[in-house]
VOTILO-896590 format. One record per residue: x, y, z of N, C-alpha, C, CB in turn; residue number from 1; residue in three letters. Coordinates in Angstrom, 2 decimals. Last residue first. Glycine has a CB too. Layout:
% VOTILO-896590
      nxx      nyy      nzz     caxx     cayy     cazz      cxx      cyy      czz     cbxx     cbyy     cbzz  resi  resn
        X        Y        Z        X        Y        Z        X        Y        Z        X        Y        Z   NUM   ALA
...
% end
This chain:
% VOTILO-896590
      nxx      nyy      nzz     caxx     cayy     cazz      cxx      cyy      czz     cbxx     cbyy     cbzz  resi  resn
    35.86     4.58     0.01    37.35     4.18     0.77    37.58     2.81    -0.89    37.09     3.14     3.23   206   UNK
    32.71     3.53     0.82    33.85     4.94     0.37    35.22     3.42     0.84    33.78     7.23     2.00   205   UNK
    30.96     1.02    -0.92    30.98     2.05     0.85    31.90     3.37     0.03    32.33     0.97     2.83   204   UNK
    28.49    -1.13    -1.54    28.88    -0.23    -2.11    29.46     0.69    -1.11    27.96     0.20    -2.89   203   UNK
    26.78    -4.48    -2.07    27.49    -3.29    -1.07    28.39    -2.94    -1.77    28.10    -3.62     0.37   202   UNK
    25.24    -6.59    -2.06    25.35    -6.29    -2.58    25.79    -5.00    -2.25    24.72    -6.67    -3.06   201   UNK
    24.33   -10.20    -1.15    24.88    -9.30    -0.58    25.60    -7.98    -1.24    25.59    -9.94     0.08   200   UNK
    22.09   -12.77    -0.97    22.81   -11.90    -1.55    23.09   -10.76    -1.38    22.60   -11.84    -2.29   199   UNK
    21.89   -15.97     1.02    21.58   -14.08     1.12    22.29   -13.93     0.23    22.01   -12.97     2.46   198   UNK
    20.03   -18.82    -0.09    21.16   -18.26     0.18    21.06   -16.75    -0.18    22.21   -18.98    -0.50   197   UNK
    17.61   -20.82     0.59    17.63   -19.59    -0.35    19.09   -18.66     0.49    15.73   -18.59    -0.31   196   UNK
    18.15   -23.22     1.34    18.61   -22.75    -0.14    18.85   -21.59    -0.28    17.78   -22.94    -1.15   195   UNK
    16.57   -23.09     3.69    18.34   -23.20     3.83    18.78   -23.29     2.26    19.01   -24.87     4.84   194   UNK
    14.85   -20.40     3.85    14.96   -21.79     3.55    16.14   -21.87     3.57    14.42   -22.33     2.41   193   UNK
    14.28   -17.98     5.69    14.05   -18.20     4.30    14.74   -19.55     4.59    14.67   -17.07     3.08   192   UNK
    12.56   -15.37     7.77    13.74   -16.71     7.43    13.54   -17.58     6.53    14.00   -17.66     8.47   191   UNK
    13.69   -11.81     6.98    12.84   -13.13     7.37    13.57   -14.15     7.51    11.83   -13.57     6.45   190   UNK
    15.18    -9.02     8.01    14.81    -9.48     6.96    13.77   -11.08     7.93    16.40    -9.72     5.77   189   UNK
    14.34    -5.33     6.64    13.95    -6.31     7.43    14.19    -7.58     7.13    12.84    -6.22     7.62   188   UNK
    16.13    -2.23     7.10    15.96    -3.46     6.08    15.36    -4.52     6.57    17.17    -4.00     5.57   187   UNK
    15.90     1.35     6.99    15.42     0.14     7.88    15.11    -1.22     6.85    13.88     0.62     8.78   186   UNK
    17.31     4.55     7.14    17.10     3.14     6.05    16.51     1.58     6.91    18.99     2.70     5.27   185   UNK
    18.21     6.02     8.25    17.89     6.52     7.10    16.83     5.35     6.44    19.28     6.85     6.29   184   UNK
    17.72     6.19    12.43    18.28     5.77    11.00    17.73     6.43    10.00    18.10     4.41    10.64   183   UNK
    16.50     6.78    14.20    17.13     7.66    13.83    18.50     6.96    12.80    17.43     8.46    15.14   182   UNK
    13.91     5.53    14.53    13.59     6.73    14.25    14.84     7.18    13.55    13.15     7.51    15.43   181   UNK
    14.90     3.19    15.14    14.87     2.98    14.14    14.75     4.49    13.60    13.96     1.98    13.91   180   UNK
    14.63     2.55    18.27    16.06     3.32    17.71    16.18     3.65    16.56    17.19     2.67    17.78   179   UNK
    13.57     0.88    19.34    12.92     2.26    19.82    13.88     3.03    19.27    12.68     2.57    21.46   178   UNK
    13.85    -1.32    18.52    12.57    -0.79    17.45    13.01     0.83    18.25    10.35    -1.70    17.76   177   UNK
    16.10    -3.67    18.20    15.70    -2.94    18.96    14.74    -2.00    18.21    16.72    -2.43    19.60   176   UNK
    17.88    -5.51    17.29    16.91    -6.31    17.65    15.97    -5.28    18.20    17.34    -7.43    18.58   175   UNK
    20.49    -4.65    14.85    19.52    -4.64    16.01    18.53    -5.19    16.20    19.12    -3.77    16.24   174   UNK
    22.78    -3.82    13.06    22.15    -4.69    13.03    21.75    -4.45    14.92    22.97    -6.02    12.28   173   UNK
    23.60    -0.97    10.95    23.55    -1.19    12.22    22.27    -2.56    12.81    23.26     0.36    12.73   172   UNK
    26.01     0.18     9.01    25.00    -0.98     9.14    24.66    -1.20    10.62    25.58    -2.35     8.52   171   UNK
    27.15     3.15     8.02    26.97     2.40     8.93    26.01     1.28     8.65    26.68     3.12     9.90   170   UNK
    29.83     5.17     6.24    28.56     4.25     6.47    28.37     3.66     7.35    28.35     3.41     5.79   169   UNK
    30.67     8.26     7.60    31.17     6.94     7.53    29.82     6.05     7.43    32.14     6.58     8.84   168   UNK
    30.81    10.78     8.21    30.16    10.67     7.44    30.18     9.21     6.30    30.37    11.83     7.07   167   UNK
    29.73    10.05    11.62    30.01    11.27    10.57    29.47    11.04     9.12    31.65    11.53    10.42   166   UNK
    29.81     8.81    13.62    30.11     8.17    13.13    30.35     8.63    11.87    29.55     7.41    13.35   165   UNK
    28.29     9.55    16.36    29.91     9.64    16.23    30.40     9.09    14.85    30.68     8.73    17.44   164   UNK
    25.18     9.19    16.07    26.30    10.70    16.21    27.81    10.93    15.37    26.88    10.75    17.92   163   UNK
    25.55     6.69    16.23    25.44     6.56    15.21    25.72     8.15    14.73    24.26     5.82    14.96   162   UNK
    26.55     6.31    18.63    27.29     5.41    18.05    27.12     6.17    16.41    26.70     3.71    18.38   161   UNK
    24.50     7.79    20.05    25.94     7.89    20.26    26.55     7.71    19.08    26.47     6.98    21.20   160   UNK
    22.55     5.74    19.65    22.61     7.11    19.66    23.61     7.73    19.27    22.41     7.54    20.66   159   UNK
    23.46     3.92    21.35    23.34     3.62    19.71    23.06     4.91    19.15    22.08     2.53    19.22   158   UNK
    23.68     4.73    23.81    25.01     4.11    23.05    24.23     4.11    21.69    25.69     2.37    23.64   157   UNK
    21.17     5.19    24.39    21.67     6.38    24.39    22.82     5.91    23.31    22.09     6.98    25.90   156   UNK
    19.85     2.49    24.56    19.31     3.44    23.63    20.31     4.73    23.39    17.88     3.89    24.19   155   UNK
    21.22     1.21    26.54    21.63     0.49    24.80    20.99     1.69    24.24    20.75    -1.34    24.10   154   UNK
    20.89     2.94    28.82    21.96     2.81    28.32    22.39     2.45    26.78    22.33     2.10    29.06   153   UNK
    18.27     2.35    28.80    18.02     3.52    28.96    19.75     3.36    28.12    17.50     4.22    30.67   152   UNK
    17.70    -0.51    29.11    17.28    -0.23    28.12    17.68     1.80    27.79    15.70    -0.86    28.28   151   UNK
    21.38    -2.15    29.98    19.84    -1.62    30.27    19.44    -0.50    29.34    19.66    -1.03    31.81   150   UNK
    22.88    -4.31    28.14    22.46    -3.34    28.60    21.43    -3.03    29.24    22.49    -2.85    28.01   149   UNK
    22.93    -7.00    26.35    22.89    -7.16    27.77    23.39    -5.68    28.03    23.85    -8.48    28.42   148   UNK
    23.87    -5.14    23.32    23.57    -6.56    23.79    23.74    -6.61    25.31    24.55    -7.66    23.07   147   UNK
    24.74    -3.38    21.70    23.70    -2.89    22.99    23.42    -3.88    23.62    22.34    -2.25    22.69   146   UNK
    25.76    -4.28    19.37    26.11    -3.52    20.00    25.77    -3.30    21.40    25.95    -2.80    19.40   145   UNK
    24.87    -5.91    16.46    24.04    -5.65    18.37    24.96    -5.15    19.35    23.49    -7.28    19.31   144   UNK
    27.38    -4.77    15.13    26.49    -6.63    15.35    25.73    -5.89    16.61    27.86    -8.65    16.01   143   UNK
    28.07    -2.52    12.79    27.59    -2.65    14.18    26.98    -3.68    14.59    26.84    -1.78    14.52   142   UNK
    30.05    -1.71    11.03    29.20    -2.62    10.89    29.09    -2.90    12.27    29.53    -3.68     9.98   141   UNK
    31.32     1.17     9.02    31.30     0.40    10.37    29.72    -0.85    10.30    31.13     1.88    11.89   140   UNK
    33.78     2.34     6.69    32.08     1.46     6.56    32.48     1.03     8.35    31.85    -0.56     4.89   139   UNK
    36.26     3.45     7.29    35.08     3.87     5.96    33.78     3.81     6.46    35.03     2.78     4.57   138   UNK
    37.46     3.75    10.18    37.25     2.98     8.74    36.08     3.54     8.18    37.05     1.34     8.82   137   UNK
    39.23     4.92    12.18    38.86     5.71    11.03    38.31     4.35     9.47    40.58     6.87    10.67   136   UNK
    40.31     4.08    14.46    41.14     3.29    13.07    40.31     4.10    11.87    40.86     1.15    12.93   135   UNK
    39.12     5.65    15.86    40.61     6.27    15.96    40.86     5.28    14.32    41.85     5.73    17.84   134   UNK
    35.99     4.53    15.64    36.70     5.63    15.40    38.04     6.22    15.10    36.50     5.98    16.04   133   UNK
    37.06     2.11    17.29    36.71     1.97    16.14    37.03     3.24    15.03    35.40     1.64    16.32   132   UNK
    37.95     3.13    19.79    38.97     2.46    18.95    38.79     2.39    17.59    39.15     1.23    19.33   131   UNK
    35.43     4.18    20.49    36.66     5.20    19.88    37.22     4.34    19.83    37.39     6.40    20.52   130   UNK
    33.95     1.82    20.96    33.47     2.38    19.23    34.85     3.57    19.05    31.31     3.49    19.14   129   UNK
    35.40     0.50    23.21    35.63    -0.12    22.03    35.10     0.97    20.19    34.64    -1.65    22.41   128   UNK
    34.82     2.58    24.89    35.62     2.47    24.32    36.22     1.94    23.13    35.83     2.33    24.84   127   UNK
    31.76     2.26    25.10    32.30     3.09    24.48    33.95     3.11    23.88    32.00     3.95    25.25   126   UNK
    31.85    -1.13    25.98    31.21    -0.58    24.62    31.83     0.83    23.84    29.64    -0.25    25.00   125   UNK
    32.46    -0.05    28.36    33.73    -0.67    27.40    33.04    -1.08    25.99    34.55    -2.24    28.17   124   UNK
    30.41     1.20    29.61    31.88     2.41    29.08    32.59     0.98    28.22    33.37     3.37    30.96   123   UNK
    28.33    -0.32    29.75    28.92     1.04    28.76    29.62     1.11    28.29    29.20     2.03    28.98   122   UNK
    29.68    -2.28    31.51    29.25    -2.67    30.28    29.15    -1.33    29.34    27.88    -3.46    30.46   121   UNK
    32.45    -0.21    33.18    30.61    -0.89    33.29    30.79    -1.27    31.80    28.86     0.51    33.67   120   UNK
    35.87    -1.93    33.98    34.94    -0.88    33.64    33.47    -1.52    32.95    35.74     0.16    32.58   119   UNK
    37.14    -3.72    34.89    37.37    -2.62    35.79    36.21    -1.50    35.16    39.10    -2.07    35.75   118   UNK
    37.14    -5.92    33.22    36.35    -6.08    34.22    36.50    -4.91    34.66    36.54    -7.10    35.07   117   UNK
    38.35    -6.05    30.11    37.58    -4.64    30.57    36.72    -4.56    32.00    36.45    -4.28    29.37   116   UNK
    39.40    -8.39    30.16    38.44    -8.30    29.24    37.63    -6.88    29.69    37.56    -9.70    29.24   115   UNK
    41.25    -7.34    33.02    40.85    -8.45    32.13    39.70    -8.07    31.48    40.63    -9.74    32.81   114   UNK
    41.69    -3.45    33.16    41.40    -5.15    33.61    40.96    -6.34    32.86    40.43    -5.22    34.50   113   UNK
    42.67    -1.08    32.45    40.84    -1.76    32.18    40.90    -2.91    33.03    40.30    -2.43    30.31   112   UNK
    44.65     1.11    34.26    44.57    -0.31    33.86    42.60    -0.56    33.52    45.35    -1.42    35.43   111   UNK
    45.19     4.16    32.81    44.26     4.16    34.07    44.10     1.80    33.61    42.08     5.81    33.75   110   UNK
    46.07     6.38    31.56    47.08     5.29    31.94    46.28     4.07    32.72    48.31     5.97    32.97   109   UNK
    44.59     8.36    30.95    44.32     7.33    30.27    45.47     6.34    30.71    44.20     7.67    28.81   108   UNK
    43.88     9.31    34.49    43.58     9.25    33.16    43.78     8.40    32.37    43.94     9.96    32.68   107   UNK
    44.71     8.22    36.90    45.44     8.33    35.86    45.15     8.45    34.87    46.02     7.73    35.74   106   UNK
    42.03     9.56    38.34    43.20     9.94    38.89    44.66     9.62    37.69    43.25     9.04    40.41   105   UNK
    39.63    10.40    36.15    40.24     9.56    36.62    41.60    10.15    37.19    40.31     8.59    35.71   104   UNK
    38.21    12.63    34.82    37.85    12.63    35.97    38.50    11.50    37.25    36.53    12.52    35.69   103   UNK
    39.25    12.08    32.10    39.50    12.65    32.64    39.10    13.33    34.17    39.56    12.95    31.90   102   UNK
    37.07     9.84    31.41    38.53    10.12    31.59    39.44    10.95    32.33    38.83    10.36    30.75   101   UNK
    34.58    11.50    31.13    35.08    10.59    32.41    35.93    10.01    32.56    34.56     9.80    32.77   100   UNK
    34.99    13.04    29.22    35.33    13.83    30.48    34.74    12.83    31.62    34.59    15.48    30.51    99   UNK
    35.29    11.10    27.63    36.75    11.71    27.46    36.34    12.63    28.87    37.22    12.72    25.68    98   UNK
    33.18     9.57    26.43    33.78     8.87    27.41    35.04     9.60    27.88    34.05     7.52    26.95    97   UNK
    31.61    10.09    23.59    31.22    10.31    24.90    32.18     9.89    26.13    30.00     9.64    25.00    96   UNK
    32.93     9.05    21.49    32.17     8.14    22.15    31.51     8.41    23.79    33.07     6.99    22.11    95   UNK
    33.86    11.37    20.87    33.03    11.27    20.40    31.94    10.20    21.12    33.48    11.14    19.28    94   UNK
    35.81    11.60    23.03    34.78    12.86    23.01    34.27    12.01    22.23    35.05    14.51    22.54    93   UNK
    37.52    10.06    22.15    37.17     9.58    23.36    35.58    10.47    23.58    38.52     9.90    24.56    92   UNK
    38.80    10.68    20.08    37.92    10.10    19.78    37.48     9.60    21.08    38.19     9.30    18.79    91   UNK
    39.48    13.10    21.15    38.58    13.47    20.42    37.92    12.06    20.09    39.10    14.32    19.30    90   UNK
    41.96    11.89    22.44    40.90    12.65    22.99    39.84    12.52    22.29    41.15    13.93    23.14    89   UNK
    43.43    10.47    20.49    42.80     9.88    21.29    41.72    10.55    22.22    43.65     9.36    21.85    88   UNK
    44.24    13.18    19.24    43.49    12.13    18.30    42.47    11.08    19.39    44.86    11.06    17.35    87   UNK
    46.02    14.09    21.36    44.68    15.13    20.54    43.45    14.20    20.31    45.17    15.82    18.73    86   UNK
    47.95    12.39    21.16    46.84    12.15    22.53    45.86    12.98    22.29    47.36    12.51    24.09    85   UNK
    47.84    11.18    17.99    48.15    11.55    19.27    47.45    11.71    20.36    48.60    12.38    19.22    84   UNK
    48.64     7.50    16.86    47.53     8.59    17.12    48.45     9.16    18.28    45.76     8.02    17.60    83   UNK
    49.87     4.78    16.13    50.83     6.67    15.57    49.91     7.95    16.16    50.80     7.08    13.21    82   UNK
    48.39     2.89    16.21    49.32     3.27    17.26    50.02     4.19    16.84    50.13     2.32    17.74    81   UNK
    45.17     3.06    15.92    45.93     3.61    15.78    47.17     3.55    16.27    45.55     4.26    15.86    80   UNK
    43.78     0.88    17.64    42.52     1.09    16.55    44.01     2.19    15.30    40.46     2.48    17.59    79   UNK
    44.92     0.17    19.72    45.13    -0.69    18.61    44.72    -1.00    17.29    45.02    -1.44    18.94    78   UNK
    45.00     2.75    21.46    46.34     2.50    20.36    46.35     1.29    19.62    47.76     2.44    21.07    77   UNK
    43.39     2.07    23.26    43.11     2.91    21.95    44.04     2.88    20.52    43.16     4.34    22.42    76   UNK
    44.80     0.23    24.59    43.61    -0.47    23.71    43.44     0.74    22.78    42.03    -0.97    24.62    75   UNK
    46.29     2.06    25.99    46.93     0.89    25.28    45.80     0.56    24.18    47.29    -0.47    26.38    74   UNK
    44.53     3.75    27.25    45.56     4.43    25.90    46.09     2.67    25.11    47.54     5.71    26.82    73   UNK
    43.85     2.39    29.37    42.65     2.60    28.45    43.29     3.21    27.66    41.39     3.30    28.85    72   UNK
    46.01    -0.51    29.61    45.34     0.61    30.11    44.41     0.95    29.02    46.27     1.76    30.52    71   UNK
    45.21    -4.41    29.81    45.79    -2.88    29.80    45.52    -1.75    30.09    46.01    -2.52    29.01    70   UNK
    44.01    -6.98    28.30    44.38    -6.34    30.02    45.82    -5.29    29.92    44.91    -8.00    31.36    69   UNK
    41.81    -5.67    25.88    43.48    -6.11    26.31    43.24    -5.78    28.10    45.10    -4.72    25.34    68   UNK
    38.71    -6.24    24.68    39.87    -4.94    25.19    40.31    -6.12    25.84    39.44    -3.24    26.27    67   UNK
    36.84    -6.86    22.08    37.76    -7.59    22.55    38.48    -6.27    23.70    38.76    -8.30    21.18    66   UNK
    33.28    -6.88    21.78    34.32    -6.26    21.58    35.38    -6.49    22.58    34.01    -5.06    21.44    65   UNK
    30.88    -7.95    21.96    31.78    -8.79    22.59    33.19    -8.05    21.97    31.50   -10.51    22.21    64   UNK
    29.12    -7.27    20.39    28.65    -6.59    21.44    29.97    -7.66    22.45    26.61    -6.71    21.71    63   UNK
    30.93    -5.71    17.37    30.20    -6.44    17.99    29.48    -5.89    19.17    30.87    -7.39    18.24    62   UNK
    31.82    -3.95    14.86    32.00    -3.75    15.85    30.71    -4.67    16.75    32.16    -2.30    15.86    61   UNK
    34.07    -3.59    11.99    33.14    -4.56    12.93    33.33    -4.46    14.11    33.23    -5.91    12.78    60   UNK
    34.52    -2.07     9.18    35.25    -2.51    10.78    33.70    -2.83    11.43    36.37    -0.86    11.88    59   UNK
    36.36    -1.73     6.19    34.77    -2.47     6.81    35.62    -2.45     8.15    33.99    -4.45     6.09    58   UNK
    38.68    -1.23     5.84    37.75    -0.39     5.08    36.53    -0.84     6.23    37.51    -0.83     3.17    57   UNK
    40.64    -2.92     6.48    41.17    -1.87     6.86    39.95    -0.44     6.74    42.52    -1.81     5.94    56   UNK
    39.49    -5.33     5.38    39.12    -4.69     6.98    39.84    -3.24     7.35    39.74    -5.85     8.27    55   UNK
    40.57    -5.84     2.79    39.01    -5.37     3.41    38.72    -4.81     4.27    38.24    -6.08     3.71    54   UNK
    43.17    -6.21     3.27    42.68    -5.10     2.47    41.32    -4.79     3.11    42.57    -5.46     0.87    53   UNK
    42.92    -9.06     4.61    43.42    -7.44     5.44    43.18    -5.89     5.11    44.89    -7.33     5.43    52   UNK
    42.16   -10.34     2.92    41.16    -9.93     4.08    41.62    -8.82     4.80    40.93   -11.04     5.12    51   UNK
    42.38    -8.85    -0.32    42.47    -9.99     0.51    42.08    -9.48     2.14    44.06   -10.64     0.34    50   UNK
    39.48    -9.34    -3.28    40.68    -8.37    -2.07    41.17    -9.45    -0.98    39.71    -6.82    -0.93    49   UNK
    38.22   -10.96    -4.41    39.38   -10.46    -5.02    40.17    -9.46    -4.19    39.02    -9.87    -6.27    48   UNK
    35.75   -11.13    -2.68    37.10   -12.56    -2.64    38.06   -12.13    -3.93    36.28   -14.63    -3.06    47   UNK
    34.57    -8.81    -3.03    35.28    -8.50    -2.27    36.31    -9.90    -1.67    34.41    -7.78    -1.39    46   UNK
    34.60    -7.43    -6.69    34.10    -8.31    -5.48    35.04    -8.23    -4.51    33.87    -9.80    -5.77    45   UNK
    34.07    -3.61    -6.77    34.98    -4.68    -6.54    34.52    -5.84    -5.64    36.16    -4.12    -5.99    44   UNK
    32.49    -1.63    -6.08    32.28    -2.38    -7.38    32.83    -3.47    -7.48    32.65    -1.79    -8.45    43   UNK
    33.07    -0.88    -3.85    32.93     0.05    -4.71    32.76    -0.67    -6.28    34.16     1.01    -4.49    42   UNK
    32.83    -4.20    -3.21    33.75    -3.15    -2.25    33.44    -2.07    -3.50    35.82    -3.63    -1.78    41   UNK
    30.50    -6.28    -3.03    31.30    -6.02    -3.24    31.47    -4.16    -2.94    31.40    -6.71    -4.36    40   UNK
    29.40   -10.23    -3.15    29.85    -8.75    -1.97    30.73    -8.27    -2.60    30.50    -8.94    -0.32    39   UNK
    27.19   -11.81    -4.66    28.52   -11.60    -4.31    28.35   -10.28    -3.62    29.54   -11.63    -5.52    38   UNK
    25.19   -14.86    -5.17    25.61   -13.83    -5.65    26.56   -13.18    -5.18    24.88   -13.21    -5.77    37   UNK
    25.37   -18.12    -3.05    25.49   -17.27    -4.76    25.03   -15.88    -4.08    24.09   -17.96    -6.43    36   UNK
    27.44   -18.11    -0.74    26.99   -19.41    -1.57    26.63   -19.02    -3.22    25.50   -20.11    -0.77    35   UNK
    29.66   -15.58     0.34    28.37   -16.09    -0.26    28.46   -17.42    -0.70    27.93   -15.29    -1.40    34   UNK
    31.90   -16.25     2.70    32.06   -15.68     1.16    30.06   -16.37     0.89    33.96   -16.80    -0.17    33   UNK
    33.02   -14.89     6.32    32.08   -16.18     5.17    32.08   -15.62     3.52    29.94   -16.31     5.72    32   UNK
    34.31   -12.97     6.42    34.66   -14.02     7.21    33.54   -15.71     7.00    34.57   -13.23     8.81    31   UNK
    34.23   -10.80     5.21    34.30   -12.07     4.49    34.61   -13.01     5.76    35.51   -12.10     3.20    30   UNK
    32.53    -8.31     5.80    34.02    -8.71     6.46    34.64    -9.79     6.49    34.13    -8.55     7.61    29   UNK
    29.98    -8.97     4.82    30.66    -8.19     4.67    32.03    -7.75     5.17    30.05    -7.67     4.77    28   UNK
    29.88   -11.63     6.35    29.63   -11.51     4.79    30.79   -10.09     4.01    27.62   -11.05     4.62    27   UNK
    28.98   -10.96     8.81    30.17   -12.11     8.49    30.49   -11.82     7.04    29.64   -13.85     8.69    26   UNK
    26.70    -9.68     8.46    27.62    -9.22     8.60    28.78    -9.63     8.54    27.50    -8.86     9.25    25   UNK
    24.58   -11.06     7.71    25.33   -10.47     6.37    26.62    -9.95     6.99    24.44    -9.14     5.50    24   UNK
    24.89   -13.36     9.60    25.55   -13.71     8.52    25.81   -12.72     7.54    24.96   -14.65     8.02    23   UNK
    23.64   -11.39    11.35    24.70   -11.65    11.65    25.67   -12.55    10.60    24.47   -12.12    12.80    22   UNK
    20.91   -11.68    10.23    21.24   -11.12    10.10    22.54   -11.14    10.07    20.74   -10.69    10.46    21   UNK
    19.47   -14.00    10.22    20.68   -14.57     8.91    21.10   -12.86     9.17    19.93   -15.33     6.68    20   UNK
    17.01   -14.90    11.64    16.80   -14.35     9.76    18.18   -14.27     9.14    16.04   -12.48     9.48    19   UNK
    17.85   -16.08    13.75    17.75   -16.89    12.60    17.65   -16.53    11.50    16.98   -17.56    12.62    18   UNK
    15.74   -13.96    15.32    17.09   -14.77    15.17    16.53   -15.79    14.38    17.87   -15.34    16.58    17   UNK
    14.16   -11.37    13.06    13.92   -12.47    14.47    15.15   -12.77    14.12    12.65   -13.89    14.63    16   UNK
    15.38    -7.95    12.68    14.78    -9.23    11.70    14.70    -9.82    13.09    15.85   -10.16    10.25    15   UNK
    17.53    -5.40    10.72    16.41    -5.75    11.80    15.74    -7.25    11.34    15.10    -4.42    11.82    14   UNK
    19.35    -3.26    10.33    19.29    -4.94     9.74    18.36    -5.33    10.44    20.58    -6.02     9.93    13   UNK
    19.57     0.43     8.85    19.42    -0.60    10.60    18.71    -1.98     9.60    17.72     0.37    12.44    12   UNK
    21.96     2.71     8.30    20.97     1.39     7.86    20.87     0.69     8.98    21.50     0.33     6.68    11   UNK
    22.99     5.92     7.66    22.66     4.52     8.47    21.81     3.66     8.02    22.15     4.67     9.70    10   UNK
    25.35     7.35     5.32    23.85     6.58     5.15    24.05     5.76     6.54    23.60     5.39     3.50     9   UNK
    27.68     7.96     5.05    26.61     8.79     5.75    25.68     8.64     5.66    26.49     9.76     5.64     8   UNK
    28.70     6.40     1.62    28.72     7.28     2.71    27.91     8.10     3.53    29.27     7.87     2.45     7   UNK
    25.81     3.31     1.53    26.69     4.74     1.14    27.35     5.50     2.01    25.94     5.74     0.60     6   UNK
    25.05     0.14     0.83    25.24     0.71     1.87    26.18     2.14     1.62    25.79    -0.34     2.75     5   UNK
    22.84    -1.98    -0.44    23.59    -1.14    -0.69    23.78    -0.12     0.52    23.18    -0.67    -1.84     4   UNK
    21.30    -5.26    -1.00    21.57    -4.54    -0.08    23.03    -3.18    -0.18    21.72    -5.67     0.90     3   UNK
    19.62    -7.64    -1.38    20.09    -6.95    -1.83    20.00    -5.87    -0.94    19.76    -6.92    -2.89     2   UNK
    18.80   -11.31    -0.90    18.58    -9.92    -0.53    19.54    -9.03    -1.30    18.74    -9.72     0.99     1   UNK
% end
C-alpha cells in the first residue's frame, strides 16, 4: 500500500480485521519496521531516527490509553510537565471535558483511580486525546479510539477528536462508516497474503 499523510489532512484506515490496519499503525511509530518498502518522516526513513525522535512527532492514541492512578492534572502533565494551568485548560476545552472539570468539587486535583476506574469510558478517552493535545505532536494516529462505546458517544468522540486536532495530521483507523463523512480521505484496505507485505509511505510536519 501506499500511503501519504499531510498537515490538516484526516484520513480514515478502514478495512475487516486482519486487513493489517493496526500494523500500519505499529509501522508508523516503528514499533514494527516494514518487511519491504519503508516509512518515512518528511522524506526521512524513519529506522534512521531513533524511537524517541519519532514519537515526539507521531503520537498514538489507542482505545486502551494508559491513565496513572492519579489526579486528572497529574496524567495531563505527562503529555507536558512545564504546561500551565491556561495550557491544561484549553486542552481540556478541546477535548470537550474542561466545564466538567470544572463542575468537580477538586477540579483538576480530582484522583482518576486505577486505570481511570473513577471516570466513564468517555471521559477517559477524552482525557487521554488532551494529553495527546497538551504533547502537541505533529501527526496523531488514532487505533479505534471509540472501541466498547455506545454508538451515540464513539460518534461524538471522533468528532471531537478530529475538531480538536487543527492543523495536525491525523490517521484515523476505524471500523465505523457513520464517521467517514467527516474525513478528507478514506483508505480501504483488504487481506492480502502473508507475502504481500504493507508499504508504508508517510509524509507529516514537524
Amino acid at each position: 500500500m501506499s500511503l501519504t499523510l499531510r498537515p490538516g489532512r484526516r484520513v480514515a484506515l478502514v478495512g475487516p480485521s486482519g486487513a493489517g490496519k493496526t500494523t500500519v499503525a505499529a509501522l508508523l511509530v516503528r514499533w514494527l519496521d516494514p518487511a519491504a518498502g519503508r516509512v518515512t518522516l518528511n522524506g526521512v526513513d524513519v529506522r534512521d531516527l531513533r524511537g524517541d525522535e519519532l514519537r515526539t512527532v507521531v503520537g498514538y492514541l489507542g482505545d486502551d490509553a494508559y491513565l496513572f492512578d492519579s489526579t486528572l492534572e497529574a496524567n495531563l502533565r505527562i503529555g507536558r510537565p512545564d504546561a500551565t494551568t491556561g495550557q491544561l485548560e484549553q486542552a481540556l476545552a478541546a477535548a470537550r471535558l474542561l466545564d466538567w472539570v470544572r463542575t468537580l468539587p477538586a477540579g483538576l486535583a480530582t484522583p482518576v483511580g486505577e486505570h481511570g476506574v473513577a471516570l466513564s469510558g468517555g471521559q477517559r478517552r477524552r482525557l487521554a486525546l488532551a494529553r495527546a493535545l497538551l504533547a502537541d505532536f505533529p501527526v496523531l494516529v488514532l487505533d479505534e479510539p471509540t472501541e466498547h462505546l455506545d454508538d451515540v458517544t464513539a460518534a461524538e468522540l471522533i468528532r471531537d477528536l478530529l475538531a480538536a486536532a487543527g492543523d495536525r495530521a491525523v490517521l484515523l483507523i476505524t471500523h465505523r462508516t457513520d464517521v467517514l463523512g467527516d474525513v478528507d480521505e478514506v483508505v480501504t484496505l483488504t487481506p492480502g497474503s502473508r507475502e504481500a507485505a504493507p508499504i508504508g509511505a508517510y509524509a507529516g510536519a514537524g
